[in-house]
Kinemage of the C-alpha trace (Angstrom):
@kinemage 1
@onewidth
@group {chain A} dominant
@subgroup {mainchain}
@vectorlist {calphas} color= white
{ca unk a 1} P 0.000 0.000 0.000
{ca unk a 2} L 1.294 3.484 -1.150
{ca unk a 3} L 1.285 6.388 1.609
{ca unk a 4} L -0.458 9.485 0.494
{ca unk a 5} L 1.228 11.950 -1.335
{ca unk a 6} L 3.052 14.860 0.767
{ca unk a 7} L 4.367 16.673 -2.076
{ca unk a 8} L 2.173 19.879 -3.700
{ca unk a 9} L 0.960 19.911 -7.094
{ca unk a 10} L 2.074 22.434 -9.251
{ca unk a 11} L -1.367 23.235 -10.786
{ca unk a 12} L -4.762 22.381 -9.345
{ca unk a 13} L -5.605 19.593 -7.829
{ca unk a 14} L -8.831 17.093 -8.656
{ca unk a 15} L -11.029 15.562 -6.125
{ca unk a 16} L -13.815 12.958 -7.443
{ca unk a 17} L -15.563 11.532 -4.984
{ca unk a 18} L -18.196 9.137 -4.753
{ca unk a 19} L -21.539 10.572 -2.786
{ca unk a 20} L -23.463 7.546 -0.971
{ca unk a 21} L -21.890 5.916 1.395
{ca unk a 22} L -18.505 7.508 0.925
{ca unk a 23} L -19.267 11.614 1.658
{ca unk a 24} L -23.136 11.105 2.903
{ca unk a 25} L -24.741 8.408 4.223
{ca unk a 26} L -28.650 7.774 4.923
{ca unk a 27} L -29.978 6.400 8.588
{ca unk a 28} L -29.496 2.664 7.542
{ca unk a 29} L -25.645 3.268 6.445
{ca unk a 30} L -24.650 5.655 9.578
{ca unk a 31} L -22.866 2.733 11.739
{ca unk a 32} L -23.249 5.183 15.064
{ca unk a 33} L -21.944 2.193 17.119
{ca unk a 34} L -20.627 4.056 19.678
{ca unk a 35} L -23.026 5.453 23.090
{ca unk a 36} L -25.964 7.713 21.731
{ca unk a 37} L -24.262 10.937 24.070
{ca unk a 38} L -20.732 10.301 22.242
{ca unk a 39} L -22.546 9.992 19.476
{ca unk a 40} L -21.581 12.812 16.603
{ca unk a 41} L -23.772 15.487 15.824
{ca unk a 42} L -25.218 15.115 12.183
{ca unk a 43} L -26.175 17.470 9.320
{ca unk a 44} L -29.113 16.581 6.934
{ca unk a 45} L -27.957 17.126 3.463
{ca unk a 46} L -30.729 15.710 1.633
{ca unk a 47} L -34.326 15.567 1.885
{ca unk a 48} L -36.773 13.141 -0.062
{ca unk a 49} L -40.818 12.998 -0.246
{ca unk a 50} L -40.247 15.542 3.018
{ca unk a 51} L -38.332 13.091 4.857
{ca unk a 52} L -34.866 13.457 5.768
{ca unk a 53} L -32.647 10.861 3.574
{ca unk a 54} L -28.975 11.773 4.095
{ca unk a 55} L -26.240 12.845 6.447
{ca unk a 56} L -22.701 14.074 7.324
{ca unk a 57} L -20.853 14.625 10.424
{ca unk a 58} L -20.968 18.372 10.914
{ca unk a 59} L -17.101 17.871 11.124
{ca unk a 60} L -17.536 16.634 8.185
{ca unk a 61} L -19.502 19.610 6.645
{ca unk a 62} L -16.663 21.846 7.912
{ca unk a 63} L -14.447 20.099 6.213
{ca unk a 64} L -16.088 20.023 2.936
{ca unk a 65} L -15.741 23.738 2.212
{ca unk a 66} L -12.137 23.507 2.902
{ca unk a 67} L -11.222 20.553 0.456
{ca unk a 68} L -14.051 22.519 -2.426
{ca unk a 69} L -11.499 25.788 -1.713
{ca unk a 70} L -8.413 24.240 -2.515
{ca unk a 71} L -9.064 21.847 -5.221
{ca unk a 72} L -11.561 20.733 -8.331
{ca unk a 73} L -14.013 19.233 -5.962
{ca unk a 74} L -16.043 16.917 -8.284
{ca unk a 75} L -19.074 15.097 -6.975
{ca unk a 76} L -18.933 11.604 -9.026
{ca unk a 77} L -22.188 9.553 -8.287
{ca unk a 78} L -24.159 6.896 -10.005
{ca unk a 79} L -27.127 8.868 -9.596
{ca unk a 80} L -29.557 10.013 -11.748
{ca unk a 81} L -29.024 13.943 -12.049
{ca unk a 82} L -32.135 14.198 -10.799
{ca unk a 83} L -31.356 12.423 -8.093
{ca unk a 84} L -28.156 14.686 -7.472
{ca unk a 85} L -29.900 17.815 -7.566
{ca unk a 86} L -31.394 17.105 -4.043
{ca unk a 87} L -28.640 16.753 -2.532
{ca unk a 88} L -27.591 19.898 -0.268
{ca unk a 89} L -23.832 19.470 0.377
{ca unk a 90} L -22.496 22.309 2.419
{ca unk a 91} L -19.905 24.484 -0.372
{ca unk a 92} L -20.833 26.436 -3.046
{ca unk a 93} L -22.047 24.248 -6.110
{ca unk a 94} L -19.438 22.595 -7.685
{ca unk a 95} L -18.175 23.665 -11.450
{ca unk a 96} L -17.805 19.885 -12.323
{ca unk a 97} L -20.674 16.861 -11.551
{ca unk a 98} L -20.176 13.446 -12.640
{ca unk a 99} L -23.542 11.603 -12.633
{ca unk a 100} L -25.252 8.764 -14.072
{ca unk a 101} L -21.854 6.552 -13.258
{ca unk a 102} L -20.501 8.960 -16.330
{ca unk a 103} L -23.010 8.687 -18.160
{ca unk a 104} L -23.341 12.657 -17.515
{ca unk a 105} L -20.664 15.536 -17.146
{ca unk a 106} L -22.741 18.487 -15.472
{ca unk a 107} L -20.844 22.388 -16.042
{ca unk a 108} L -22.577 25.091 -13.569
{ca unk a 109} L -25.310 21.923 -13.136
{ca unk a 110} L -25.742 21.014 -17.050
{ca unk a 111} L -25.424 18.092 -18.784
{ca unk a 112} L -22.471 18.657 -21.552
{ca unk a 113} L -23.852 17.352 -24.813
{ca unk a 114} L -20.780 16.406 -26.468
{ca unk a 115} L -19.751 13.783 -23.559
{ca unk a 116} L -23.403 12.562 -23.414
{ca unk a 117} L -23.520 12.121 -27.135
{ca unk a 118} L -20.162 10.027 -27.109
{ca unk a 119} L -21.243 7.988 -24.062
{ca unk a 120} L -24.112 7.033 -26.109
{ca unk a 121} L -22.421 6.148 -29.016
{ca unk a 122} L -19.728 4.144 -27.334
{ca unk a 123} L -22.350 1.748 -25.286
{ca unk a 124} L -24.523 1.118 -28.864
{ca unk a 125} L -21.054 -0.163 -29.774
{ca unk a 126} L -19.611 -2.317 -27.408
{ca unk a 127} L -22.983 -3.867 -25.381
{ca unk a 128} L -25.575 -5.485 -25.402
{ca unk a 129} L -28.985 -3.085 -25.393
{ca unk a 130} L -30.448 -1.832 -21.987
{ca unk a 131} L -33.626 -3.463 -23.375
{ca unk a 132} L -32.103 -6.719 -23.426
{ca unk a 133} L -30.770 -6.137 -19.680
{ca unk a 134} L -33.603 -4.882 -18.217
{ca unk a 135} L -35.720 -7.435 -19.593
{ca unk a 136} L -33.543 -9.549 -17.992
{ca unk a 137} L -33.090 -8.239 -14.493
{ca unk a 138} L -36.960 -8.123 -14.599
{ca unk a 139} L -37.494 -11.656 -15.761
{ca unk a 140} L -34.979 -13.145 -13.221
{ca unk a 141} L -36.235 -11.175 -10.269
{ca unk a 142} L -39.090 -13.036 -7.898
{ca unk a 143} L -41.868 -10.669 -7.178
{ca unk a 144} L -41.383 -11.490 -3.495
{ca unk a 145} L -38.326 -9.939 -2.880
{ca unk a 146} L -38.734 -7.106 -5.533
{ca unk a 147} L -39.920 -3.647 -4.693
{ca unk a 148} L -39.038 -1.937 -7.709
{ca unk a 149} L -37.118 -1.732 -11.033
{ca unk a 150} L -35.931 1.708 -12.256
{ca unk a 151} L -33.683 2.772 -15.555
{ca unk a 152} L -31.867 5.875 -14.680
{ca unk a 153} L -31.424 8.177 -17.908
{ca unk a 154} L -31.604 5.506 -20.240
{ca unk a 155} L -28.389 4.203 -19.789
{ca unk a 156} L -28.451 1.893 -17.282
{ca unk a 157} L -31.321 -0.606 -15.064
{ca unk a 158} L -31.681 -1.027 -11.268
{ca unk a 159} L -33.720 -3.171 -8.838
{ca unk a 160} L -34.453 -2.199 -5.568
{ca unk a 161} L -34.963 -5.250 -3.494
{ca unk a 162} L -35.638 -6.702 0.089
{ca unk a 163} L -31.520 -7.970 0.593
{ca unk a 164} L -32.018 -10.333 3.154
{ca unk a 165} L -34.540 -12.322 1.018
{ca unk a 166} L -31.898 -12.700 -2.327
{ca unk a 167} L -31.590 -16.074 -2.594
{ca unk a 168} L -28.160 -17.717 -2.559
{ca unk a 169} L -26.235 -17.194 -5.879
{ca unk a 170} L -28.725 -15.255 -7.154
{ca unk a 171} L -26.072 -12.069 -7.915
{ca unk a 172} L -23.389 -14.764 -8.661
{ca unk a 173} L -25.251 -16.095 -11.322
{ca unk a 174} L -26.862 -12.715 -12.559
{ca unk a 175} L -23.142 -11.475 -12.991
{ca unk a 176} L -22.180 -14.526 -15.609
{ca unk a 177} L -25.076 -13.755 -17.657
{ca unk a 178} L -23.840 -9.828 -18.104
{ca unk a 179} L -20.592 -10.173 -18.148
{ca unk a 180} L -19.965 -11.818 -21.794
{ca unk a 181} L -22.618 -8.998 -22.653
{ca unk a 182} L -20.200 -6.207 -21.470
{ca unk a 183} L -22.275 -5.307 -18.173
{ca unk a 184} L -21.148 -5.602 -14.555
{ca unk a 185} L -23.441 -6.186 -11.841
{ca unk a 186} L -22.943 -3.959 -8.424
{ca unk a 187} L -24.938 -4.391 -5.000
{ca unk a 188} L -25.087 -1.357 -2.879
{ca unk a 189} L -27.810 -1.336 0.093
{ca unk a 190} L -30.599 -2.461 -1.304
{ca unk a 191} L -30.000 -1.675 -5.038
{ca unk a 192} L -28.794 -4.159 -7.571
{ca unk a 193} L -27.261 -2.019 -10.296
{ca unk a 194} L -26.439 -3.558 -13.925
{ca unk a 195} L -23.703 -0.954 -15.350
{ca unk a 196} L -22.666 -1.274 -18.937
{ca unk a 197} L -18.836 -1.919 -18.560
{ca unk a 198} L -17.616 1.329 -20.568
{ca unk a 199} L -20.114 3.413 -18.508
{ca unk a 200} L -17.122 4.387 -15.763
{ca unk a 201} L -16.239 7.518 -13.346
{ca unk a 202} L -12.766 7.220 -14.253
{ca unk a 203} L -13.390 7.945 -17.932
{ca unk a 204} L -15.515 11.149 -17.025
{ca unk a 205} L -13.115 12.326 -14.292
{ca unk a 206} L -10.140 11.992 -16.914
{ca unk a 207} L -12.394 14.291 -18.948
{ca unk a 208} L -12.837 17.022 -16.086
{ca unk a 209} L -9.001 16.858 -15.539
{ca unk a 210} L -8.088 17.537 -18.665
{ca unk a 211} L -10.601 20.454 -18.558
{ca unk a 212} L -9.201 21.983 -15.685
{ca unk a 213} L -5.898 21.534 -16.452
{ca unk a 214} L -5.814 19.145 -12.777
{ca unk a 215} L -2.187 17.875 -12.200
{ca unk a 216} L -2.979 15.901 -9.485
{ca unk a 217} L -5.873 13.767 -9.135
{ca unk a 218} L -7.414 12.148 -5.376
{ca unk a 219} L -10.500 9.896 -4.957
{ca unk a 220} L -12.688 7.651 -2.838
{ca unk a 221} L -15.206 5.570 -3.452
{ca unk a 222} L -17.081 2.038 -1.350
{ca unk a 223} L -18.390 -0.082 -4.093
{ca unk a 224} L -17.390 -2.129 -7.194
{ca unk a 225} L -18.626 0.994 -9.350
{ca unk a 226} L -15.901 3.000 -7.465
{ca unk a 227} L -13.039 0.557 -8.449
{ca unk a 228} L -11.792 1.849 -12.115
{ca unk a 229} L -12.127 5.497 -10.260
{ca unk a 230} L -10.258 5.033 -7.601
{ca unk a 231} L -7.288 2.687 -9.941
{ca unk a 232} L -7.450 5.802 -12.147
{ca unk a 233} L -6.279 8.843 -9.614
{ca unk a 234} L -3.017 9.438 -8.104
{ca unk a 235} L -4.567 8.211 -5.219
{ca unk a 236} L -7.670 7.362 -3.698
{ca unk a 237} L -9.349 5.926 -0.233
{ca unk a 238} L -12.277 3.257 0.465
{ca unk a 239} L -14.077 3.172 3.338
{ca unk a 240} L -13.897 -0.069 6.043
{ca unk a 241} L -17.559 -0.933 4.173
{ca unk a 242} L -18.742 -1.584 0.919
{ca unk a 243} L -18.176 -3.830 -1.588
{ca unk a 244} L -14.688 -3.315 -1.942
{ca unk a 245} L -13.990 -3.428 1.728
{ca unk a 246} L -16.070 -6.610 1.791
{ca unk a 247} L -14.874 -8.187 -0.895
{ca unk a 248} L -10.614 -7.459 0.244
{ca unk a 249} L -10.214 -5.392 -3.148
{ca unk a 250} L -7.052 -3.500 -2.742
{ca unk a 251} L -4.834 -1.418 -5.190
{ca unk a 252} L -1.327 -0.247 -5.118
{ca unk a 253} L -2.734 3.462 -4.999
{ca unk a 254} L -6.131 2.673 -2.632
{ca unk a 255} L -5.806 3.052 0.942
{ca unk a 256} L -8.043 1.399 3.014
{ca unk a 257} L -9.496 3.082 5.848
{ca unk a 258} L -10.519 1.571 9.079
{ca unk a 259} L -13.649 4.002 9.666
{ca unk a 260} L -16.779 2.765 8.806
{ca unk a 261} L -20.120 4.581 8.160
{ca unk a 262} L -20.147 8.078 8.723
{ca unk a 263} L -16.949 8.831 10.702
{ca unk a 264} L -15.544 7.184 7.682
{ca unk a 265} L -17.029 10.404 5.431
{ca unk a 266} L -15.347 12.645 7.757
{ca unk a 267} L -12.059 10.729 7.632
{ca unk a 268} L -11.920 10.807 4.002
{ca unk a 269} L -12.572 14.688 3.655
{ca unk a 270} L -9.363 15.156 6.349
{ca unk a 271} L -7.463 12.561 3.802
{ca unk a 272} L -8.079 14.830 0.943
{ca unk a 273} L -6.518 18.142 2.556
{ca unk a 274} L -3.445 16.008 3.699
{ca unk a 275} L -1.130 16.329 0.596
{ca unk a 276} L -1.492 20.109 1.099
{ca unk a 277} L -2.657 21.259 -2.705
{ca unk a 278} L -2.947 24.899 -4.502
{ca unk a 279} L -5.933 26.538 -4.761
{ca unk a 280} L -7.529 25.541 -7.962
{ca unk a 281} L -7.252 27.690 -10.740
């Protein structure tokens, strides 16, 4: 494992980081483990259907500002950008969103049209259709553990399911049907997401570094969708949960954090102001 890198960059520096689970975290991912009165104090950053959804450590939201002041902070989600938009996170709104697992690179919050029209073009070419996918997913699923099945901006299909109830193998088996047909399977929470393989964060954050002219570039991420982001910066941190962390994933460049839930948001914002970097330009 690599330590993190002390030295400055000489031009700005690029932070993608992965939202759910990794930044912000909803009531079922918190892991407050320790006694309720040592228990930290936490800021909603997203509400949904008028229900608080999502949360940081307000260490964590001090933080935040900092590490958006002194780099290219670049939200990098597999969320819809719909989805995005409610989020709250406490910093001015960033220049640079990744969404839809890259499907979508937002400037001042809109969807550029060139990368959109080249993602498109690129998944026609090397997969098989979302139709064939979805239809699928749907097909495979048992109605008694299946709440719902979503496709977020026609590029990619989800189920949202009861986890506990997944039958043995189910995923295993789910992944060797996609994978010849160039999609990867993730499970995060309750969400079973089938990705087209060239849909990736890394691709869209190489675009937003060239952009900015980012000589340096730092992420984190928890779940198989993170991986090829986090292989693809200078450096990057997981969580102690996810898939990764489950699964023992580890990379040359990936440190692995001991934190878990929350705390491990607020660990991974202090990470990101170690190696000291410029103000972005």
């Amino acid at each position: 494992m690599t330590t993190t890198p002390t030295t400055p960059a000489k031009g700005p520096v690029l932070v993608a980081s992965d939202l759910d689970r990794t930044l912000i975290y909803s009531r079922a991912a918190l892991a407050l483990t320790m006694p309720d009165a040592v228990a930290p104090r936490l800021l909603c950053v997203e509400i949904y259907e008028g229900k608080p959804l999502s949360y940081m450590t307000e260490t964590a939201a001090s933080l935040l500002p900092e590490v958006a002041a002194r780099t290219v902070f670049v939200p990098t989600t597999t969320r819809t950008r719909k989805q995005y938009q409610r989020i709250q996170l406490p910093c001015p709104p960033p220049k640079f969103a990744i969404c839809a697992n890259g499907g979508h690179v937002l400037v001042d919050g809109v969807s550029d049209p060139d990368w959109h029209r080249g993602v498109t073009r690129r998944l026609a070419d090397e997969c098989a259709s979302l139709a064939e996918v979805r239809s699928h997913l749907v097909s495979a699923a048992d109605p008694s553990w299946l709440r719902k099945e979503r496709v977020a901006e026609d590029l990619f299909a989800y189920l949202v399911v009861e986890r506990e109830q997944l039958p043995e193998g189910w995923l295993k088996e789910l992944s060797e049907w996609t994978e010849p047909r160039g999609w990867t399977v993730s499970l995060q929470g309750r969400k079973i997401y089938a990705v087209p393989k060239p849909l990736t964060k890394s691709a869209a954050m190489r675009e937003v570094a060239d952009r900015s002219g980012a000589q340096l570039t730092l992420a984190a991420g928890d779940s198989l969708l993170d991986a090829d982001l986090l292989l693809a910066a200078d450096h990057g941190w997981q969580p102690g949960h996810g898939e990764l962390a489950d699964s023992g994933w580890s990379a040359p460049n990936v440190t692995a954090l001991t934190e878990r839930g929350v705390a491990a948001g607020e660990e991974i914002l202090r990470r990101f102001l170690e190696p000291g970097p410029k103000v972005a330009a």
